[in-house]
C-alpha positions as CSV (number, residue, x, y, z in Angstrom):
1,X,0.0,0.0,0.0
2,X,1.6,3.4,-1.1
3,X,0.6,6.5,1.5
4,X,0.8,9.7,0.2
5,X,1.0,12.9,2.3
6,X,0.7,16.2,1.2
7,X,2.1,18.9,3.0
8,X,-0.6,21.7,4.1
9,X,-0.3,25.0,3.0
10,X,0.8,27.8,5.6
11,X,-0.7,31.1,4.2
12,X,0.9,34.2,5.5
13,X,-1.9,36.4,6.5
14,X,-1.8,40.3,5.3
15,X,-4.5,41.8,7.7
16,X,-6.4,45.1,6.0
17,X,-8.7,47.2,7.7
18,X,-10.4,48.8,4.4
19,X,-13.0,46.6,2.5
20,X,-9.9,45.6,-0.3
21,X,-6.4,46.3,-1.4
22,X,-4.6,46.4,-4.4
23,X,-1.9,43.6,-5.1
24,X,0.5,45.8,-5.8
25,X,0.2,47.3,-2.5
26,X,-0.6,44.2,-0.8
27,X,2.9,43.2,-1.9
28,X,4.7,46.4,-0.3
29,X,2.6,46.2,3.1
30,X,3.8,42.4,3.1
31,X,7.3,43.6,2.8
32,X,7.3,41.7,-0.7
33,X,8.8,44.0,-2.6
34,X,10.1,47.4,-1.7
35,X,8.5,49.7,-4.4
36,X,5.1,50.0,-6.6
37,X,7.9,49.7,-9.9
38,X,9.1,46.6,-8.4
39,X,5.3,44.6,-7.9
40,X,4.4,45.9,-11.5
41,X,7.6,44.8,-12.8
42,X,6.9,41.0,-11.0
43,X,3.1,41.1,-11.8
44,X,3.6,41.9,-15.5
45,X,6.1,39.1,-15.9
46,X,3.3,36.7,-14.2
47,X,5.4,35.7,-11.9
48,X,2.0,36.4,-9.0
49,X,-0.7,34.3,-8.4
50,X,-4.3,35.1,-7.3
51,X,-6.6,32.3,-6.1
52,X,-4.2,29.9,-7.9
53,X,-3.9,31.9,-11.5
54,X,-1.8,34.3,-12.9
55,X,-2.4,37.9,-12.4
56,X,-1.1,40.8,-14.7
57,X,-3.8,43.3,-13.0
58,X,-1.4,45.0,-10.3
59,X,-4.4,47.0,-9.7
60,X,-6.3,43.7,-8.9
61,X,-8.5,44.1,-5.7
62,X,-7.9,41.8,-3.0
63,X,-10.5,41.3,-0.3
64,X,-10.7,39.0,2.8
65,X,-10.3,35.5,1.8
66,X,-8.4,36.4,-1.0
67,X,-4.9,34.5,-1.2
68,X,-2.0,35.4,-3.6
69,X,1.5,33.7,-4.1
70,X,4.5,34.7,-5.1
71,X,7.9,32.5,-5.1
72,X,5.9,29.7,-3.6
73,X,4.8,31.5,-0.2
74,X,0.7,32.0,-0.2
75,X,-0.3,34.7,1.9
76,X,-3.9,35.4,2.6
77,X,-6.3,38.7,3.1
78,X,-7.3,39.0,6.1
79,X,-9.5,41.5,8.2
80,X,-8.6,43.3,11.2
81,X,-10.3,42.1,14.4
């Protein structure tokens, strides 16, 4: 009998306190990348995922429950408590 595990995915949360934020600025505020320039740059080259697909929208709005990936580290929306 062959047992197969798969390893569960740890999402990074991002918590907002506005209704949604942009990817591009979702990637700064989780210290991602260090300029707007630099999370176009990434998002045009679709090297971001949203919800498991590629994104080229850095102006994409993300809102609680939302999860995006880049460099194989998922971090989810979250909203403040």
């Amino acid at each position: 009998m062959k047992v197969t595990v798969k390893k569960k995915e740890t999402a990074i949360p991002v918590a907002i306190s506005t209704e949604y934020i942009k990817l591009q600025d979702a990637m700064k505020y989780a210290n991602i990348v260090y300029s707007g320039g630099e999370a176009k740059q990434l998002i045009l080259e679709e090297q971001v995922l949203v919800n498991g697909e590629v994104c080229t929208m850095r102006g994409k709005k993300l809102r609680e429950g939302d999860k995006f990936t880049f460099m194989g580290q998922t971090y989810l929306i979250a909203q403040l408590s």
